[in-house]
C-alpha positions, 0 to 999 in steps of 0.5 A, a space after each residue: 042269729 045273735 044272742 045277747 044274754 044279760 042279768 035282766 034280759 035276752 035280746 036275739 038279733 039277725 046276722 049273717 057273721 064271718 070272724 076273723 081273729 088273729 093272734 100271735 104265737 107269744 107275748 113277744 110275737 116271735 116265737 117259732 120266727 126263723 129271724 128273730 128270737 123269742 125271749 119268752 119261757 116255755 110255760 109262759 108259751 104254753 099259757 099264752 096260746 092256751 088263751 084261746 080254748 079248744 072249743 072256741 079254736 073247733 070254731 074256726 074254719 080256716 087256721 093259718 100260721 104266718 111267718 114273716 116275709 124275707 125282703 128277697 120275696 118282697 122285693 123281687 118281682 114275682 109273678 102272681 095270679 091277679 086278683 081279677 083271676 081270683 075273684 073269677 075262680 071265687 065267683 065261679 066257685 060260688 056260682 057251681 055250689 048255688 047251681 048244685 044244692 041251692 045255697 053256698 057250702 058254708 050254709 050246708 048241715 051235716 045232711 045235705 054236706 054228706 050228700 053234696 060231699 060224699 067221701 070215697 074210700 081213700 077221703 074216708 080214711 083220711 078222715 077216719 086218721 085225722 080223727 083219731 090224730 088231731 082228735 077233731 070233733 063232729 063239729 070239726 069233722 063237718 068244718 073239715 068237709 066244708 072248706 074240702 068241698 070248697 077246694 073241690 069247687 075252686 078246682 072245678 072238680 066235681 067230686 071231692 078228694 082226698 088230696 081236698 080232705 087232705 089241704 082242708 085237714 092243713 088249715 084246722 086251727 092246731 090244738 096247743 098242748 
Protein backbone atom coordinates (compact mmCIF):
# COMPACT_ATOMS: atom_id res chain seq x y z
CA UNK A 1 0.00 0.00 0.00
CA UNK A 2 0.70 3.68 -0.82
CA UNK A 3 -0.15 6.32 1.43
CA UNK A 4 -0.61 9.67 0.10
CA UNK A 5 -1.23 12.22 2.91
CA UNK A 6 -1.76 15.93 2.36
CA UNK A 7 -3.38 19.13 4.41
CA UNK A 8 -6.99 18.21 3.23
CA UNK A 9 -6.73 14.70 2.93
CA UNK A 10 -5.13 10.81 3.06
CA UNK A 11 -5.82 8.69 0.07
CA UNK A 12 -4.33 4.99 0.36
CA UNK A 13 -3.64 3.23 -3.01
CA UNK A 14 -2.45 -0.41 -3.81
CA UNK A 15 0.97 -1.35 -4.89
CA UNK A 16 3.37 -3.67 -5.03
CA UNK A 17 7.02 -1.17 -5.42
CA UNK A 18 10.31 -2.17 -6.24
CA UNK A 19 12.69 1.37 -5.91
CA UNK A 20 15.56 1.72 -7.10
CA UNK A 21 17.88 4.75 -6.61
CA UNK A 22 21.28 5.79 -7.52
CA UNK A 23 23.28 8.59 -6.68
CA UNK A 24 26.91 9.61 -6.95
CA UNK A 25 29.43 9.54 -4.36
CA UNK A 26 30.01 13.87 -4.81
CA UNK A 27 28.83 16.73 -6.44
CA UNK A 28 31.43 15.94 -8.87
CA UNK A 29 30.73 12.24 -9.53
CA UNK A 30 34.52 11.24 -8.74
CA UNK A 31 35.09 10.61 -5.84
CA UNK A 32 36.99 7.60 -4.66
CA UNK A 33 37.52 6.97 -9.00
CA UNK A 34 40.68 5.32 -9.42
CA UNK A 35 41.11 7.38 -13.08
CA UNK A 36 39.67 10.66 -12.21
CA UNK A 37 40.23 12.96 -9.51
CA UNK A 38 37.67 14.38 -7.39
CA UNK A 39 37.99 18.26 -6.83
CA UNK A 40 35.28 18.46 -4.14
CA UNK A 41 36.21 19.09 -0.12
CA UNK A 42 35.88 16.62 2.32
CA UNK A 43 33.10 18.64 4.24
CA UNK A 44 31.25 19.25 0.88
CA UNK A 45 31.65 15.24 0.68
CA UNK A 46 30.69 14.45 3.63
CA UNK A 47 27.52 16.57 3.32
CA UNK A 48 26.59 15.44 0.21
CA UNK A 49 26.36 11.80 0.99
CA UNK A 50 24.64 12.78 4.29
CA UNK A 51 21.65 13.70 1.90
CA UNK A 52 20.36 10.40 1.88
CA UNK A 53 19.40 9.82 5.76
CA UNK A 54 20.03 6.66 7.74
CA UNK A 55 16.59 5.52 7.87
CA UNK A 56 15.81 5.99 4.34
CA UNK A 57 19.47 3.92 3.49
CA UNK A 58 17.95 0.71 6.14
CA UNK A 59 15.46 0.93 3.60
CA UNK A 60 17.21 -0.56 0.70
CA UNK A 61 17.81 -3.89 0.53
CA UNK A 62 20.52 -4.25 -1.83
CA UNK A 63 23.77 -1.01 -2.01
CA UNK A 64 26.18 -1.56 -4.65
CA UNK A 65 29.01 0.96 -5.31
CA UNK A 66 30.17 0.96 -8.83
CA UNK A 67 33.45 2.11 -10.66
CA UNK A 68 33.94 2.75 -14.07
CA UNK A 69 34.60 0.35 -16.43
CA UNK A 70 38.42 0.29 -17.78
CA UNK A 71 38.36 0.09 -21.83
CA UNK A 72 40.44 -3.27 -21.45
CA UNK A 73 37.41 -4.97 -19.68
CA UNK A 74 34.85 -3.46 -22.33
CA UNK A 75 36.74 -4.11 -25.19
CA UNK A 76 37.95 -7.65 -24.73
CA UNK A 77 35.66 -10.49 -25.36
CA UNK A 78 34.79 -12.08 -21.93
CA UNK A 79 33.09 -15.01 -21.42
CA UNK A 80 29.78 -14.66 -19.47
CA UNK A 81 26.77 -16.34 -18.09
CA UNK A 82 24.14 -15.54 -20.97
CA UNK A 83 21.10 -13.89 -19.63
CA UNK A 84 18.96 -16.95 -20.54
CA UNK A 85 21.20 -19.02 -17.96
CA UNK A 86 20.42 -16.20 -15.37
CA UNK A 87 17.08 -15.93 -15.90
CA UNK A 88 16.93 -19.69 -15.41
CA UNK A 89 18.65 -19.56 -12.05
CA UNK A 90 16.24 -16.59 -11.21
CA UNK A 91 13.16 -18.76 -12.19
CA UNK A 92 14.38 -21.49 -10.29
CA UNK A 93 15.25 -19.49 -7.37
CA UNK A 94 11.69 -18.05 -7.25
CA UNK A 95 10.03 -21.28 -8.01
CA UNK A 96 11.96 -23.21 -4.65
CA UNK A 97 11.02 -19.98 -2.25
CA UNK A 98 7.01 -20.42 -3.57
CA UNK A 99 7.36 -24.32 -3.41
CA UNK A 100 8.85 -24.12 0.14
CA UNK A 101 6.56 -21.21 2.17
CA UNK A 102 3.80 -20.38 -0.45
CA UNK A 103 4.96 -16.64 -1.20
CA UNK A 104 8.85 -15.27 -2.44
CA UNK A 105 11.58 -14.43 0.26
CA UNK A 106 10.67 -10.58 -0.18
CA UNK A 107 7.07 -11.04 1.22
CA UNK A 108 8.21 -13.02 4.44
CA UNK A 109 7.86 -11.16 8.00
CA UNK A 110 10.34 -11.64 10.75
CA UNK A 111 8.25 -15.16 11.80
CA UNK A 112 7.99 -17.04 8.84
CA UNK A 113 11.94 -15.68 7.85
CA UNK A 114 13.07 -17.15 10.95
CA UNK A 115 11.50 -20.21 10.17
CA UNK A 116 12.47 -20.31 6.43
CA UNK A 117 15.83 -18.86 7.58
CA UNK A 118 17.26 -20.23 10.72
CA UNK A 119 20.80 -19.29 11.53
CA UNK A 120 23.30 -21.83 12.54
CA UNK A 121 25.78 -21.31 14.93
CA UNK A 122 28.44 -19.65 12.75
CA UNK A 123 25.50 -17.24 10.72
CA UNK A 124 24.56 -16.59 14.00
CA UNK A 125 27.75 -14.86 14.89
CA UNK A 126 28.25 -13.43 11.75
CA UNK A 127 25.22 -11.54 12.50
CA UNK A 128 25.59 -10.78 16.02
CA UNK A 129 29.16 -8.93 14.70
CA UNK A 130 27.44 -7.08 11.89
CA UNK A 131 25.17 -5.89 14.36
CA UNK A 132 27.36 -4.43 16.78
CA UNK A 133 29.97 -3.20 13.73
CA UNK A 134 27.61 -1.77 10.95
CA UNK A 135 25.03 -1.05 13.77
CA UNK A 136 22.12 -2.60 11.53
CA UNK A 137 18.88 -2.44 12.99
CA UNK A 138 16.10 -4.88 13.51
CA UNK A 139 14.74 -3.84 10.16
CA UNK A 140 18.32 -4.05 8.73
CA UNK A 141 18.83 -7.33 10.30
CA UNK A 142 15.69 -8.80 8.55
CA UNK A 143 16.61 -6.78 4.95
CA UNK A 144 20.18 -8.71 5.74
CA UNK A 145 18.42 -12.20 5.98
CA UNK A 146 16.21 -11.94 3.16
CA UNK A 147 18.35 -11.09 0.42
CA UNK A 148 20.90 -14.16 2.41
CA UNK A 149 17.97 -16.59 1.89
CA UNK A 150 17.97 -15.71 -1.49
CA UNK A 151 21.49 -16.25 -2.16
CA UNK A 152 20.89 -19.72 -0.45
CA UNK A 153 18.04 -20.25 -3.10
CA UNK A 154 20.35 -18.89 -6.27
CA UNK A 155 22.85 -21.52 -5.08
CA UNK A 156 20.50 -24.28 -4.66
CA UNK A 157 21.34 -24.55 -1.18
CA UNK A 158 18.99 -25.64 1.12
CA UNK A 159 20.09 -24.37 4.11
CA UNK A 160 21.27 -20.91 4.74
CA UNK A 161 25.06 -19.96 5.54
CA UNK A 162 27.33 -17.99 6.82
CA UNK A 163 29.28 -17.50 3.47
CA UNK A 164 25.09 -16.31 2.27
CA UNK A 165 25.02 -14.04 5.58
CA UNK A 166 28.53 -13.21 4.94
CA UNK A 167 27.61 -11.73 0.81
CA UNK A 168 24.21 -10.52 1.86
CA UNK A 169 26.12 -8.21 5.00
CA UNK A 170 28.41 -6.81 1.26
CA UNK A 171 25.46 -5.31 -0.22
CA UNK A 172 24.02 -3.22 2.81
CA UNK A 173 23.99 0.38 1.86
CA UNK A 174 27.05 1.88 4.15
CA UNK A 175 26.34 4.53 6.49
CA UNK A 176 28.28 7.58 5.65
CA UNK A 177 30.14 9.10 8.53
Amino acid sequence: MVHVARVARSVTFPARVMLVGAMNPCPCGFHGDARRPCHCPPPLVDRYQRRLSGPLRDRFDLGVEVQGVPWSDISGDPVRETSAVVRARVHDARRRQLDRQGRLNSELDGRALRAHAPLDRPSHALMATAVTRLGLSVRGVTRVLRVARTIADLADDVKLRADHVAEALQFRVPERT
